[in-house]
N, C-alpha and C positions, 0 to 999 in steps of 0.2 A: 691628813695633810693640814697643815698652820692655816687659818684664817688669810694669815696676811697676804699669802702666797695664791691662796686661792682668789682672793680680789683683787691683786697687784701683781698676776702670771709674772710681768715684767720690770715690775719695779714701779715706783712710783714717777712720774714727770717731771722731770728737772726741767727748766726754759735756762738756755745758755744764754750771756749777753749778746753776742752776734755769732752770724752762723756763716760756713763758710759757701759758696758757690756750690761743691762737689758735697757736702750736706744738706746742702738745700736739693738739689737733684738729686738724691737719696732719697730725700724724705717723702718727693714728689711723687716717687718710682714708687713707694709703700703705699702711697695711696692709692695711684694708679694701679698696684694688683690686687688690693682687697677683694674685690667685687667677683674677681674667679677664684681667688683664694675661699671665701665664703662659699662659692657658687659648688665648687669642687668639694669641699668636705661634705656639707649639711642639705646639697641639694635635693638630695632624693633620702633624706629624716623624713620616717611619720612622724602621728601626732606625740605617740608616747616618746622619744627622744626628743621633740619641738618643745614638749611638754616639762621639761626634764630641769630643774633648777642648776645652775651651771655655781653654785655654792650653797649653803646652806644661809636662810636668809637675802637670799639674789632672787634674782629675775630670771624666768625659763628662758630656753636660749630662743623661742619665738619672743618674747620680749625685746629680750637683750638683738636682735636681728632691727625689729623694729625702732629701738633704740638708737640704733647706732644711722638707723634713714633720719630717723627724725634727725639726730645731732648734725649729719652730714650737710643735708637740704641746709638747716640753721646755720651752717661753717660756710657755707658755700655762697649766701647771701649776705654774710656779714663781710667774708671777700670780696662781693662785689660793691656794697655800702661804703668798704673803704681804699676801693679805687677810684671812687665815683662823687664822696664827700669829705671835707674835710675834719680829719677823727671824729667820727658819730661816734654816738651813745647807741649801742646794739640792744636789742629787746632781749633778756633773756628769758629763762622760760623754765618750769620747775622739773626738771626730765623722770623723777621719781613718779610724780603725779602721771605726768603722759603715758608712764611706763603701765598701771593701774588702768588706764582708759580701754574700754573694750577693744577695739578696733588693734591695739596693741597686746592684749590678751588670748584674742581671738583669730585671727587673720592669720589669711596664709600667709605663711611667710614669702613665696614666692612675690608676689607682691612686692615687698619690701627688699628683695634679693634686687629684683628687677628695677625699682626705682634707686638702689646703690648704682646698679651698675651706669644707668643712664647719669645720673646727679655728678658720677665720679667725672665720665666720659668728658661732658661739659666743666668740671670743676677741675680737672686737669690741663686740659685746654688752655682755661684761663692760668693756671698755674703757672703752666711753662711760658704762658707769654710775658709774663712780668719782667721787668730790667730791674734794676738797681734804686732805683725812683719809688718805683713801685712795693718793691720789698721792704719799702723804709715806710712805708703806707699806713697808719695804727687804726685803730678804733677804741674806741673807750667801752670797758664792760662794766656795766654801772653793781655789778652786784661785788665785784673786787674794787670798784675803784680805780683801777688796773688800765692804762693806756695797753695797748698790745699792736705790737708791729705784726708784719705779712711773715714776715721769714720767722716769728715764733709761732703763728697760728698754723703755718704748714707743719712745722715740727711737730707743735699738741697734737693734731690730727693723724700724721704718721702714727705719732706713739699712739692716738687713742684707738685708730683703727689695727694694729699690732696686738695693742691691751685686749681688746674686745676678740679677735681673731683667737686670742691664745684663751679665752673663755673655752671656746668652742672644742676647739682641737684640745685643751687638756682634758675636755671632760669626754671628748670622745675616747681620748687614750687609755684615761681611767678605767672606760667602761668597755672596750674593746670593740669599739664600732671604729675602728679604724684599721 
């Protein structure tokens, strides 16, 4: 299978200029089921499938699990930074390295299934309470330069937990654990 296709299951991330209400409540909804979507494929992987490079040159899919807490937890406090400051400069953080750290190599992934589903729970919550005000809310990400509004950072997130989901499930399909 193509490199590209195996890194980018969905394509790469496009940010629209504005987004409309009924994709914004889409993109919410994607978020909102990752956490049983994850939970329901890879819940009950041993180590040798946990183990298992989800590309050649990737992250095992215990990684990429852990991953995708760590990004999550980060998205979900940079949402609350900027409903609560005006455009902060968010901390970013090298996710490759994180990714290398033991506790990310090693750990159960349950762990990390379970603080998705909690982080989401609460990161949805706030999600859907947003009005119009709020969704116009940015942050500054000092590693792009890049001001970023609420109603794009819901969208990357949809798509990133989508992109990461479809790690998973292709390489299950590949290999017939599914």
């Amino acid at each position: 299978m193509e490199l590209e296709k195996l890194k980018y299951p969905i394509g790469r991330f496009n940010a629209q200029s504005e987004y409309t209400p009924a994709e914004i409540k889409t993109n919410i909804q994607i978020i909102s089921a990752l956490p049983s979507k994850f939970i329901n494929l890879m819940g009950g992987w041993d180590d040798e499938k946990l183990n298992t490079l989800y590309r050649p040159d990737g992250w095992t899919i215990r990684q990429l699990v852990h991953h995708v807490a760590d990004s999550h937890m980060n998205a979900y406090v940079r949402c609350r930074l900027a409903l609560t400051e005006d455009n902060p400069t968010i901390k970013p953080y090298n996710e490759a390295a994180w990714a290398e750290l033991p506790d990310a190599k090693n750990a159960s992934v349950e762990m990390s299934l379970q603080l998705i589903r909690y982080i989401h729970l609460r990161w949805v919550l706030l999600l859907n309470s947003m009005d119009e005000k709020d969704l116009a809310r940015t942050y500054l990400h000092p590693a792009t330069g890049k001001t970023v509004r609420m109603d794009t950072v819901i969208a990357t997130y949809a798509w990133h937990s989508e992109h990461h989901y479809q790690h998973a499930f292709q390489l299950a399909a590949r290999n017939n654990w599914i």
